[in-house]
VEXRO-37198 format. One record per residue (C-alpha): residue number from 1; residue in three letters; x, y, z. Coordinates in nm, 2 decimals. Layout:
<node><seq>NUM</seq><type>ALA</type><x>X</x><y>Y</y><z>Z</z></node>
...
***
This chain:
<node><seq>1</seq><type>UNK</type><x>0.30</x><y>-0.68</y><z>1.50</z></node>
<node><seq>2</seq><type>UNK</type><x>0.28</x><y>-0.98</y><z>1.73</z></node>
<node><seq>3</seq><type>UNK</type><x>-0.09</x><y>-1.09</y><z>1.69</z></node>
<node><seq>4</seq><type>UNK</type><x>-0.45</x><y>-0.90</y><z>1.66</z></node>
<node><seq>5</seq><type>UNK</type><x>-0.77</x><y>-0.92</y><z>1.92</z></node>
<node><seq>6</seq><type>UNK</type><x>-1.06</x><y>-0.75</y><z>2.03</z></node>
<node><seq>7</seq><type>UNK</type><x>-1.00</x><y>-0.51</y><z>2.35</z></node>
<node><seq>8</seq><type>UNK</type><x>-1.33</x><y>-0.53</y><z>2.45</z></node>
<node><seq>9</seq><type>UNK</type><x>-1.63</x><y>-0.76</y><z>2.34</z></node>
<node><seq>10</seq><type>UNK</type><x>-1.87</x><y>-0.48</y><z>2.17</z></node>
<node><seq>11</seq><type>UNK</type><x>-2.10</x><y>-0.29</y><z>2.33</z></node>
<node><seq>12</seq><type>UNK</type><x>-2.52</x><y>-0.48</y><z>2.37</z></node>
<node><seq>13</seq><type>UNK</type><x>-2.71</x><y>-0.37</y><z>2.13</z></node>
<node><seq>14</seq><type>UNK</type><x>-2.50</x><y>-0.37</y><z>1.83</z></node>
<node><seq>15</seq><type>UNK</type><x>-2.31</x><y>-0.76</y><z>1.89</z></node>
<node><seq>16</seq><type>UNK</type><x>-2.59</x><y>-0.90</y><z>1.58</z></node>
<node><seq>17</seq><type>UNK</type><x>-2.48</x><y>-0.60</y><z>1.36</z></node>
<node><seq>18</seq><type>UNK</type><x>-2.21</x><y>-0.62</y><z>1.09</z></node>
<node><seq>19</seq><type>UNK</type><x>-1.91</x><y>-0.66</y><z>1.14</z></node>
<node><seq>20</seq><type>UNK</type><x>-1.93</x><y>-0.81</y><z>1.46</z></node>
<node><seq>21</seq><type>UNK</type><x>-2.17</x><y>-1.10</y><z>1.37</z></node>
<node><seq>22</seq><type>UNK</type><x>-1.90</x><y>-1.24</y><z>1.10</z></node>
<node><seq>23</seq><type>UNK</type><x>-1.79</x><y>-1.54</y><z>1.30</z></node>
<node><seq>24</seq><type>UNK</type><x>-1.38</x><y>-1.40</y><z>1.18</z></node>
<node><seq>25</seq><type>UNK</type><x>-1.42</x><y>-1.13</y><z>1.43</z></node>
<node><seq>26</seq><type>UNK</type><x>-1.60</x><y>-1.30</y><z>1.73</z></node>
<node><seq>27</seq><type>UNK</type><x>-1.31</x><y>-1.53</y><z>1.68</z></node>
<node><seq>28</seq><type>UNK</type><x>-1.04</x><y>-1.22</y><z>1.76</z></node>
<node><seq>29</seq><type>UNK</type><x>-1.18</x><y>-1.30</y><z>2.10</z></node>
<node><seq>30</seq><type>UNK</type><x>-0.98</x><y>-1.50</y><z>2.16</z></node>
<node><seq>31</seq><type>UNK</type><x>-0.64</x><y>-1.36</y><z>1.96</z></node>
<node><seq>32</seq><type>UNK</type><x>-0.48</x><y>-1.44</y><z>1.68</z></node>
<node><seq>33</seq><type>UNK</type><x>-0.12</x><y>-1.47</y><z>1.62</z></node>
<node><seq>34</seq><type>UNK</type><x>0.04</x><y>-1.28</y><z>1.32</z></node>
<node><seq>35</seq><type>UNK</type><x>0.36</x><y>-1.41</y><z>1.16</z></node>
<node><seq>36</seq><type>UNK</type><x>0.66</x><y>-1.25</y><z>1.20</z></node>
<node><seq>37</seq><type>UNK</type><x>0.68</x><y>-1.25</y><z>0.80</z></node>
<node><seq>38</seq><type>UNK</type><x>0.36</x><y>-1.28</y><z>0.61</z></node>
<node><seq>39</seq><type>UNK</type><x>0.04</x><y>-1.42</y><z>0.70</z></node>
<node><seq>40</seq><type>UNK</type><x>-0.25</x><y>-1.42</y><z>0.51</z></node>
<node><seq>41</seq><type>UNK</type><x>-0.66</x><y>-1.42</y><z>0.52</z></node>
<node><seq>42</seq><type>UNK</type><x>-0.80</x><y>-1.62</y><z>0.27</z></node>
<node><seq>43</seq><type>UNK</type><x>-1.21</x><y>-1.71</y><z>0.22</z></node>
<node><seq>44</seq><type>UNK</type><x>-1.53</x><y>-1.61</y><z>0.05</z></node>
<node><seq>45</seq><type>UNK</type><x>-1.67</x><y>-1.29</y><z>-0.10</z></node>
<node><seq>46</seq><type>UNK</type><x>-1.84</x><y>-1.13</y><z>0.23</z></node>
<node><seq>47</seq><type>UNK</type><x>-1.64</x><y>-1.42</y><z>0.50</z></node>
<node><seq>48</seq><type>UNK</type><x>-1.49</x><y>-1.08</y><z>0.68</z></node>
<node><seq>49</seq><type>UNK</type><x>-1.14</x><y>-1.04</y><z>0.55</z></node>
<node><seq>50</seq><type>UNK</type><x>-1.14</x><y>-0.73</y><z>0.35</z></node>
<node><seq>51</seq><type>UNK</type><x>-1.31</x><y>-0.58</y><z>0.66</z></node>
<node><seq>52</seq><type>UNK</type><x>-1.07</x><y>-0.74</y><z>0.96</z></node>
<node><seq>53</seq><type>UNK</type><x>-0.76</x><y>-0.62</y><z>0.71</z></node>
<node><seq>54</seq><type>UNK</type><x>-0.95</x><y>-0.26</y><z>0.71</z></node>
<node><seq>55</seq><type>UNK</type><x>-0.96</x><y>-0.25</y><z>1.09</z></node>
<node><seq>56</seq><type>UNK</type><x>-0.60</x><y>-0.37</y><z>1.11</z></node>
<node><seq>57</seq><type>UNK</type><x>-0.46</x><y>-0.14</y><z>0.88</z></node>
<node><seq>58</seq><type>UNK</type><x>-0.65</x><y>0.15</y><z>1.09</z></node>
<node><seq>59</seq><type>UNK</type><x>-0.58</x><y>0.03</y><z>1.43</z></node>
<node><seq>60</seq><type>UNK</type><x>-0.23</x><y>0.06</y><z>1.35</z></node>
<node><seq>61</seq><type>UNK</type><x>-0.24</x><y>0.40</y><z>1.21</z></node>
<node><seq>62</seq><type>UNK</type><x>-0.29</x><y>0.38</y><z>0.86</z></node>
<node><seq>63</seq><type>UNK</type><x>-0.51</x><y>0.55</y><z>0.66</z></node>
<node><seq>64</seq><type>UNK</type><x>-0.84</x><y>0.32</y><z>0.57</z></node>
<node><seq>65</seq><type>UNK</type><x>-0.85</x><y>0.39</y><z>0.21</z></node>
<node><seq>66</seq><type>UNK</type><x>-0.49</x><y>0.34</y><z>0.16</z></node>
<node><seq>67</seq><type>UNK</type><x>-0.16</x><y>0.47</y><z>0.19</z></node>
<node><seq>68</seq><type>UNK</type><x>0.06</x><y>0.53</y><z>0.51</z></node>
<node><seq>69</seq><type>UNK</type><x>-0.01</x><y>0.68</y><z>0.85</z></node>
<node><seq>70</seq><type>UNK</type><x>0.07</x><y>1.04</y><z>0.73</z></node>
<node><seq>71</seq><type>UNK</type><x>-0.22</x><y>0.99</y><z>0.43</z></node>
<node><seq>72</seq><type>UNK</type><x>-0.52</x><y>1.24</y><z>0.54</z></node>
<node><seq>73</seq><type>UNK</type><x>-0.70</x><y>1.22</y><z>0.23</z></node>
<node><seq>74</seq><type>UNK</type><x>-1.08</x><y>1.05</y><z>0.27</z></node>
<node><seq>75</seq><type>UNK</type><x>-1.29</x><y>1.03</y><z>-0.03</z></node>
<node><seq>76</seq><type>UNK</type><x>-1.61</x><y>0.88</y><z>0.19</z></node>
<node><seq>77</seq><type>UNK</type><x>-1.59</x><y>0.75</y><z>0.50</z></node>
<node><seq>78</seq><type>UNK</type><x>-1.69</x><y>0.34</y><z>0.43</z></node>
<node><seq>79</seq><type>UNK</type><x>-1.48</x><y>0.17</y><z>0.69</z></node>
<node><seq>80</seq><type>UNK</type><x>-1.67</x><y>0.04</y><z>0.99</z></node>
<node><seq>81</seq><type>UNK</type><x>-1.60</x><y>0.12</y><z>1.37</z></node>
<node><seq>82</seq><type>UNK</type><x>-1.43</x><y>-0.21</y><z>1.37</z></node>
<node><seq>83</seq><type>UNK</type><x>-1.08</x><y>-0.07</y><z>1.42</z></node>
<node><seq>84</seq><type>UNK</type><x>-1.16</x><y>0.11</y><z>1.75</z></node>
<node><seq>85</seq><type>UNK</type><x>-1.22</x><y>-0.22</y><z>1.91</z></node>
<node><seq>86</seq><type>UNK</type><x>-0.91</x><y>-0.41</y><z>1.76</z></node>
<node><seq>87</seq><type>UNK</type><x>-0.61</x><y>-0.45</y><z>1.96</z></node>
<node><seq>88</seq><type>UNK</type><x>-0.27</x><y>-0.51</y><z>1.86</z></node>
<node><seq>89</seq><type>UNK</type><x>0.00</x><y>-0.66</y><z>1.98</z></node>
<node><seq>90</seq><type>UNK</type><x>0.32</x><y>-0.48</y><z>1.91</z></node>
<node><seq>91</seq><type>UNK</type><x>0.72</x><y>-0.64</y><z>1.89</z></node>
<node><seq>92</seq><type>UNK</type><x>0.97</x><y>-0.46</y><z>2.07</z></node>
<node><seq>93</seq><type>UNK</type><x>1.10</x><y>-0.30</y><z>1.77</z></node>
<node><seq>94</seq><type>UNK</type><x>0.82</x><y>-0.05</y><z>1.60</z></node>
<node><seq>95</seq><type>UNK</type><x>0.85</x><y>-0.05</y><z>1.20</z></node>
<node><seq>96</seq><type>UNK</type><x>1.02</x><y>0.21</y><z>1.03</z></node>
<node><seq>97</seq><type>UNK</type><x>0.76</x><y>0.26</y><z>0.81</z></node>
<node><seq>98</seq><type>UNK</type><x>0.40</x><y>0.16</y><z>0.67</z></node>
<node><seq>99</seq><type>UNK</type><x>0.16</x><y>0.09</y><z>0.38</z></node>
<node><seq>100</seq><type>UNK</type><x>-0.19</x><y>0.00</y><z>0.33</z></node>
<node><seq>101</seq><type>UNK</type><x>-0.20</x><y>-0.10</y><z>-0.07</z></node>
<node><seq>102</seq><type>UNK</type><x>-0.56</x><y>-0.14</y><z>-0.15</z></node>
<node><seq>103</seq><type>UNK</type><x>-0.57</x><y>-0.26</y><z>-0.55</z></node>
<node><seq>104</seq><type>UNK</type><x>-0.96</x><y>-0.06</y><z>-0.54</z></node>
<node><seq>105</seq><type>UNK</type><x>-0.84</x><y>0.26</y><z>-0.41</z></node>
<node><seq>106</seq><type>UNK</type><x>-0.48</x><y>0.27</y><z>-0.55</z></node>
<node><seq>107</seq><type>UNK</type><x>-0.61</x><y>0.54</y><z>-0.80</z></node>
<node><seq>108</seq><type>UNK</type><x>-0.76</x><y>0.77</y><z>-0.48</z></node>
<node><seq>109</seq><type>UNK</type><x>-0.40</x><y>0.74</y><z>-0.33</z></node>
<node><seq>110</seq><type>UNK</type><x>-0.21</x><y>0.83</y><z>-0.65</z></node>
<node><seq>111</seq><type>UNK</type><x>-0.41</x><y>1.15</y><z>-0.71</z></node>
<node><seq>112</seq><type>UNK</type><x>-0.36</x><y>1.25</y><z>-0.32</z></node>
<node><seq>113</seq><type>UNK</type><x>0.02</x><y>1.19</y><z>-0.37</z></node>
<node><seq>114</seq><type>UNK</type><x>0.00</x><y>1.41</y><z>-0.72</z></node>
<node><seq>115</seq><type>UNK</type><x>-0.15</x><y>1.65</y><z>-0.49</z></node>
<node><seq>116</seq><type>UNK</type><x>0.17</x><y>1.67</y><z>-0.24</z></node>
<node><seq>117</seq><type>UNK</type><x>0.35</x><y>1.67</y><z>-0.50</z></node>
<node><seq>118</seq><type>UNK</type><x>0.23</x><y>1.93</y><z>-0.64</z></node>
<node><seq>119</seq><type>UNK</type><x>0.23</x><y>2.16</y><z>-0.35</z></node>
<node><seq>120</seq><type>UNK</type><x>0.57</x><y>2.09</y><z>-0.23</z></node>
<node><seq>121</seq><type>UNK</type><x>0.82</x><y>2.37</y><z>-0.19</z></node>
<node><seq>122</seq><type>UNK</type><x>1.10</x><y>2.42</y><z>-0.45</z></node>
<node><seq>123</seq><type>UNK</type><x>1.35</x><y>2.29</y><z>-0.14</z></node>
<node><seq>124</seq><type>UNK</type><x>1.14</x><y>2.01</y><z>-0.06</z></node>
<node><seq>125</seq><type>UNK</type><x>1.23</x><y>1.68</y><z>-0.17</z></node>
<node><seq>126</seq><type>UNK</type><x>0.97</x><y>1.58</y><z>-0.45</z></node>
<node><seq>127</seq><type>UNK</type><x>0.74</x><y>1.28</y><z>-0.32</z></node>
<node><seq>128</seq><type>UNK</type><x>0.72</x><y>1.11</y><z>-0.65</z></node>
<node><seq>129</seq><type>UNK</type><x>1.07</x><y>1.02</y><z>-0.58</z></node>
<node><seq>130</seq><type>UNK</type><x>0.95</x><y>0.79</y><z>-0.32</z></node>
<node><seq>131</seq><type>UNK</type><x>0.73</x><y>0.62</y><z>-0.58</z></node>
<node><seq>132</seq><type>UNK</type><x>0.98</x><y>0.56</y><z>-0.88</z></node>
<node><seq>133</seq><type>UNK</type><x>0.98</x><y>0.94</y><z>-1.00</z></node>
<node><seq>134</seq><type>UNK</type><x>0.66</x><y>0.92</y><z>-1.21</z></node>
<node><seq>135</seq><type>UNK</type><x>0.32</x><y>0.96</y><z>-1.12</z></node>
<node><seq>136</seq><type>UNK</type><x>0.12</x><y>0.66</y><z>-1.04</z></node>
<node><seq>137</seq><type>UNK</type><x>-0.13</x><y>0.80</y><z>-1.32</z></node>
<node><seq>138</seq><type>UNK</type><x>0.07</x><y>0.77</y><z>-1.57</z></node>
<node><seq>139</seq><type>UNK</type><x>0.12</x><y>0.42</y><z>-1.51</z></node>
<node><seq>140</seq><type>UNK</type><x>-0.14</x><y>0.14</y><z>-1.58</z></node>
<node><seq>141</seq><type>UNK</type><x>-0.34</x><y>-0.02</y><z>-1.31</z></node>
<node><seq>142</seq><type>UNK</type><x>-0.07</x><y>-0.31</y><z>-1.26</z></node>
<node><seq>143</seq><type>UNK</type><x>0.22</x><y>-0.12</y><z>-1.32</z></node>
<node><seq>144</seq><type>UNK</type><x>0.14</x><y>0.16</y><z>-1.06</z></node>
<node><seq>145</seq><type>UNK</type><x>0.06</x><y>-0.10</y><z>-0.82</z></node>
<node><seq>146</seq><type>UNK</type><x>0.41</x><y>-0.25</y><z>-0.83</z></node>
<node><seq>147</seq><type>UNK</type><x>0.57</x><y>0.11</y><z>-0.85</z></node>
<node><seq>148</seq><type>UNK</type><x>0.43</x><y>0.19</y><z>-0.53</z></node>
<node><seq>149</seq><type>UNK</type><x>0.59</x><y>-0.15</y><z>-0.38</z></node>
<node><seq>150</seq><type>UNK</type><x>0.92</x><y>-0.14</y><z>-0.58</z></node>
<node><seq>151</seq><type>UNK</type><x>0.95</x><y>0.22</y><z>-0.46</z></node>
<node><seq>152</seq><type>UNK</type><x>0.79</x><y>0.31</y><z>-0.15</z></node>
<node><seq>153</seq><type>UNK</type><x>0.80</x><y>0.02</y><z>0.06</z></node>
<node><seq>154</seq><type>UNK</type><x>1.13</x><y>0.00</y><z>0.21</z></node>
<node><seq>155</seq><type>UNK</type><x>1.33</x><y>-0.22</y><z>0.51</z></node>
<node><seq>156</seq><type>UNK</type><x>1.16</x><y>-0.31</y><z>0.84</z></node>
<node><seq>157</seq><type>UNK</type><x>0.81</x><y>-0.24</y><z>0.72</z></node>
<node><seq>158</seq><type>UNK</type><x>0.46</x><y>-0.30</y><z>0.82</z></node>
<node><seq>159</seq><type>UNK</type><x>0.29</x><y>-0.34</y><z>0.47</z></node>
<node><seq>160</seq><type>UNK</type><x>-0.12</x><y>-0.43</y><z>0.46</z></node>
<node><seq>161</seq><type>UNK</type><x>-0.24</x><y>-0.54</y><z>0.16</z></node>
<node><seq>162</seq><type>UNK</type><x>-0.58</x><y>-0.60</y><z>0.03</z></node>
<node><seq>163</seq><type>UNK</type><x>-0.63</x><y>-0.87</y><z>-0.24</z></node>
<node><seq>164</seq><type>UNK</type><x>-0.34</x><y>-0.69</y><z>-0.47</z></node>
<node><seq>165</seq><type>UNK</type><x>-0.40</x><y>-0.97</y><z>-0.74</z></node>
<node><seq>166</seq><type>UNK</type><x>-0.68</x><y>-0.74</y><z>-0.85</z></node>
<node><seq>167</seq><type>UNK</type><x>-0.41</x><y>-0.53</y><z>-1.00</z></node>
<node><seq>168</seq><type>UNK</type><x>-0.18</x><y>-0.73</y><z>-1.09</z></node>
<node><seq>169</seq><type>UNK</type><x>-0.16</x><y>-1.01</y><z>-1.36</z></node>
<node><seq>170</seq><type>UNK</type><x>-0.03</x><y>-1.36</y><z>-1.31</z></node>
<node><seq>171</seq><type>UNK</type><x>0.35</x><y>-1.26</y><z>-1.39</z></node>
<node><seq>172</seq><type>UNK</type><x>0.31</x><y>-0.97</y><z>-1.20</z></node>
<node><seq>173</seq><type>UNK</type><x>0.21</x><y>-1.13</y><z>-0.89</z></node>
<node><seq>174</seq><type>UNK</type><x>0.59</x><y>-1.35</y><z>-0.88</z></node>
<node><seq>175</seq><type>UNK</type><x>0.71</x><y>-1.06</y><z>-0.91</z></node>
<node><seq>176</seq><type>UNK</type><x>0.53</x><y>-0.92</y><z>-0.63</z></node>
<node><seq>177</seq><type>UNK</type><x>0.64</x><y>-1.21</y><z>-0.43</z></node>
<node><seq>178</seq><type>UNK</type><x>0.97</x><y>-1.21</y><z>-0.54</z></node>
<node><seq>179</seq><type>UNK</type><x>0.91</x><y>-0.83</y><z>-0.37</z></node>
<node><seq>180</seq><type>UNK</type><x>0.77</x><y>-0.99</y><z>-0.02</z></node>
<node><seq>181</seq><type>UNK</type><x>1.05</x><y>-1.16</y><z>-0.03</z></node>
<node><seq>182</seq><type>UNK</type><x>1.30</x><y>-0.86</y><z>-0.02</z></node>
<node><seq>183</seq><type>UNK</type><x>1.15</x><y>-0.71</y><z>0.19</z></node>
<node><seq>184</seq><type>UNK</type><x>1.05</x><y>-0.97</y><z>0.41</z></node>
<node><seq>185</seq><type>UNK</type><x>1.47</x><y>-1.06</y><z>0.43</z></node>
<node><seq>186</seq><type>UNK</type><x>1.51</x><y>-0.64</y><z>0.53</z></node>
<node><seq>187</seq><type>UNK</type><x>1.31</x><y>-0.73</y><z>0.83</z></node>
<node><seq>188</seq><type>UNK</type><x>0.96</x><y>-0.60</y><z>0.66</z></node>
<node><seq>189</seq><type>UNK</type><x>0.62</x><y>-0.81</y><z>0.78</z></node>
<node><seq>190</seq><type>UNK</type><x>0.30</x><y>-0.87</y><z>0.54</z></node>
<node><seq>191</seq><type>UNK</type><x>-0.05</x><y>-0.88</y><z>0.65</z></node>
<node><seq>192</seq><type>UNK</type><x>-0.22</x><y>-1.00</y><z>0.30</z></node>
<node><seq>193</seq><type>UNK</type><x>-0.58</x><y>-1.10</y><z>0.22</z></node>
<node><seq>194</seq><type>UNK</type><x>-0.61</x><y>-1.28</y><z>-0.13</z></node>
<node><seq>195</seq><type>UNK</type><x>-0.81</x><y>-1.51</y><z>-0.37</z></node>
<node><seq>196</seq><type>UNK</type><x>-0.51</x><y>-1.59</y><z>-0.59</z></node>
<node><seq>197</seq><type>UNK</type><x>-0.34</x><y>-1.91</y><z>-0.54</z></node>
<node><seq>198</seq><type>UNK</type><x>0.03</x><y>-1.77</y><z>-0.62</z></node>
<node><seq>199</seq><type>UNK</type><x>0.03</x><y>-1.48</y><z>-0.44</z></node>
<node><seq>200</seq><type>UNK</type><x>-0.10</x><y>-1.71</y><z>-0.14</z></node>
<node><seq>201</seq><type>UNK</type><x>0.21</x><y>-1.93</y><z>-0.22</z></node>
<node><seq>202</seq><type>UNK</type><x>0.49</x><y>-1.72</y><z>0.03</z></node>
<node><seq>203</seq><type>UNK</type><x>0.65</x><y>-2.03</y><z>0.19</z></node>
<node><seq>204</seq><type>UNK</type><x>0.73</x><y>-1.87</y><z>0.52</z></node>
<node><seq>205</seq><type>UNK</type><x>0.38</x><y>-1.80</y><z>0.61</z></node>
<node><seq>206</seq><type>UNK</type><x>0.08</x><y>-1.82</y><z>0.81</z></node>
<node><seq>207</seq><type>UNK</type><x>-0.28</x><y>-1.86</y><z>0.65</z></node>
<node><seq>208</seq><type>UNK</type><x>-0.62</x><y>-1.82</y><z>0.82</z></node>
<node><seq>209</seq><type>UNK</type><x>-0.88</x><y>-1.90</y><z>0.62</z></node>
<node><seq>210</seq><type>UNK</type><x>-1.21</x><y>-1.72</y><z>0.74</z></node>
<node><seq>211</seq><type>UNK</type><x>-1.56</x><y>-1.88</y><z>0.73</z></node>
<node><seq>212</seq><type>UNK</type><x>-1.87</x><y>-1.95</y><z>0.91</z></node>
<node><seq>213</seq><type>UNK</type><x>-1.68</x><y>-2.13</y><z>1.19</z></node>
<node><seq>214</seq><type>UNK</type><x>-1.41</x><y>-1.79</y><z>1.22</z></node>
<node><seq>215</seq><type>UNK</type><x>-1.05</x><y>-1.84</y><z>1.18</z></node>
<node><seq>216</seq><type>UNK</type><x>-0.87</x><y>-2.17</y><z>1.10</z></node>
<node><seq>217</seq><type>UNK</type><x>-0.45</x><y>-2.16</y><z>1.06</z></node>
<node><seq>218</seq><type>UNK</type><x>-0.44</x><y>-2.46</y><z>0.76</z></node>
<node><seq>219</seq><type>UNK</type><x>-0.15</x><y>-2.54</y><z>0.51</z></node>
<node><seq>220</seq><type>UNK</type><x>-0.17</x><y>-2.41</y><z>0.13</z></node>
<node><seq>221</seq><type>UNK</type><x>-0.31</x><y>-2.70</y><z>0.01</z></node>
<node><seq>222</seq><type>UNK</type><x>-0.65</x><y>-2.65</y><z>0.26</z></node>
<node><seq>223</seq><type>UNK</type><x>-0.72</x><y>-2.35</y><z>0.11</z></node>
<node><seq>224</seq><type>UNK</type><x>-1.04</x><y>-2.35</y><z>-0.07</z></node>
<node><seq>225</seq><type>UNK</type><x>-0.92</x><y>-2.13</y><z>-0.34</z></node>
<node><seq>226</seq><type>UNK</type><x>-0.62</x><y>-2.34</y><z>-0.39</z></node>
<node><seq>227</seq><type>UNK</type><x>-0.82</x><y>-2.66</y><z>-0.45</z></node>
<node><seq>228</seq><type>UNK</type><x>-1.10</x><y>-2.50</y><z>-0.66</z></node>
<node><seq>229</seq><type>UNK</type><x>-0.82</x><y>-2.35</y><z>-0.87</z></node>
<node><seq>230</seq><type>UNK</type><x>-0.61</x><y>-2.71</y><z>-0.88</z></node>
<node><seq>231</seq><type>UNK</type><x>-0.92</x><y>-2.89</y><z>-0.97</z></node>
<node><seq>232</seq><type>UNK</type><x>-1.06</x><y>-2.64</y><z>-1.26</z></node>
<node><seq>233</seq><type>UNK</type><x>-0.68</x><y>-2.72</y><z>-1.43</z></node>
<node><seq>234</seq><type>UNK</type><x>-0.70</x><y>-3.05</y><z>-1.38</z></node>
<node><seq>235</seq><type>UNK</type><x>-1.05</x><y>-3.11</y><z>-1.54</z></node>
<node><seq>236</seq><type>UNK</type><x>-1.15</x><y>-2.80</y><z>-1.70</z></node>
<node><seq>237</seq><type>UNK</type><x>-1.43</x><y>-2.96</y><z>-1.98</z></node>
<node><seq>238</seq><type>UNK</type><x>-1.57</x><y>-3.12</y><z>-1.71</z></node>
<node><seq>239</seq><type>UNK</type><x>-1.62</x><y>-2.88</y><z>-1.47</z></node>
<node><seq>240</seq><type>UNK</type><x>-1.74</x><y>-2.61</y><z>-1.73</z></node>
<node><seq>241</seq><type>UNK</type><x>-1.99</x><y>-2.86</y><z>-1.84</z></node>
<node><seq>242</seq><type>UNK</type><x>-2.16</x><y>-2.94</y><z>-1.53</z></node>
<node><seq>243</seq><type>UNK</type><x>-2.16</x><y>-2.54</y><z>-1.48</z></node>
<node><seq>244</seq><type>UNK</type><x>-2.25</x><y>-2.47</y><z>-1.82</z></node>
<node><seq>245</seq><type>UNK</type><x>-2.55</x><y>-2.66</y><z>-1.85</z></node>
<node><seq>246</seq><type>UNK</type><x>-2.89</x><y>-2.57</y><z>-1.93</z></node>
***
């Protein structure tokens, strides 16, 4: 994917309603580049990222609450209209396959792929192949998480992922970029929204950072949650302190 906009400005009547009155979508007005790799959309709880990386994810085929285009499962339909509205640009060359790895609804997607599974004919090939051989449920929280990107995501991919630090802990998430970073060498490109300062830390990269003034591209060290993250190392006491007191 070549960058992401708005077809069409929405319709009057429903412009102040959420999502369109987050400033990060009035600001697809006016497009917005992807990277050819990884970029990412960083900001605060309820700045619009979780929902713009919805609507991307479903604009593109993918099922909302996770998984690839050829998911039908839907537990309760939460995602916003958003997606109708969004338009894509596409490379020449379409991926050869997909992903939308949401860390909340990673347990949704396991039991639906327990269900094919299960219900596969004795010729067909078993889909918990594709996923390590084991079901995700037997796993832990982290550890499915990763087998679903160690397994599933292969070469020249379109991969969406939605704060997957959730899942994962610190460890994990270098090896999770250590992943990207496979993939992204097999031709595979990342569209990421995160609060965790390593797994924002892909070199190669683009990063928006959302807020009440829409989307800003900035360098690794701009980002909010970067800084807030540097500073609390660097001066812990005092910074608990001042937050601490009565």
């Amino acid at each position: 994917m070549r960058a992401v906009g708005l077809a069409a400005p929405p319709e009057q009547g429903v412009a102040g309603q959420h999502p369109w009155n987050l400033p990060v979508i009035t600001a697809l007005e006016q497009g917005v580049a992807l990277h050819p790799k990884v970029t990412y959309f960083v900001g605060e709880n309820g700045s619009g990222k979780s929902t713009l990386l919805e609507a991307i994810a479903v604009a593109a085929g993918l099922n909302a609450e996770g998984g690839t285009s050829n998911f039908a499962f839907s537990t309760r339909a939460s995602h916003s209209e958003l997606w109708e509205s969004i338009r894509l640009t596409r490379g020449a060359r379409r991926p050869r396959t997909d992903f939308f790895l949401r860390a909340e609804s990673i347990f949704t997607s396991a039991s639906y792929i327990d269900e094919l599974s299960a219900s596969a004919s004795p010729g067909e090939r078993d889909v918990l192949a594709s996923y390590g051989g084991k079901s995700l449920h037997e796993q832990s929280h982290g550890e499915s998480f990763l087998a679903v990107m160690l397994n599933r995501f292969g070469p020249e991919g379109f991969y969406v992922m939605d704060e997957p630090e959730a899942a994962l802990s610190a460890q994990n998430c270098l090896t999770c970029l250590r992943r990207i970073h496979e993939l992204v060498g097999e031709g595979s490109q990342f569209v990421i929204a995160t609060h965790s300062p390593i797994m924002l830390a892909y070199p190669d990269a683009t990063i928006y950072e959302c807020s009440q003034h829409g989307l800003e591209a900035i360098e690794y060290e701009q980002a909010d949650l970067v800084r807030v993250f540097s500073g609390f190392l660097a001066d812990r006491e005092r910074i608990l302190s001042a937050r601490l007191a009565d």
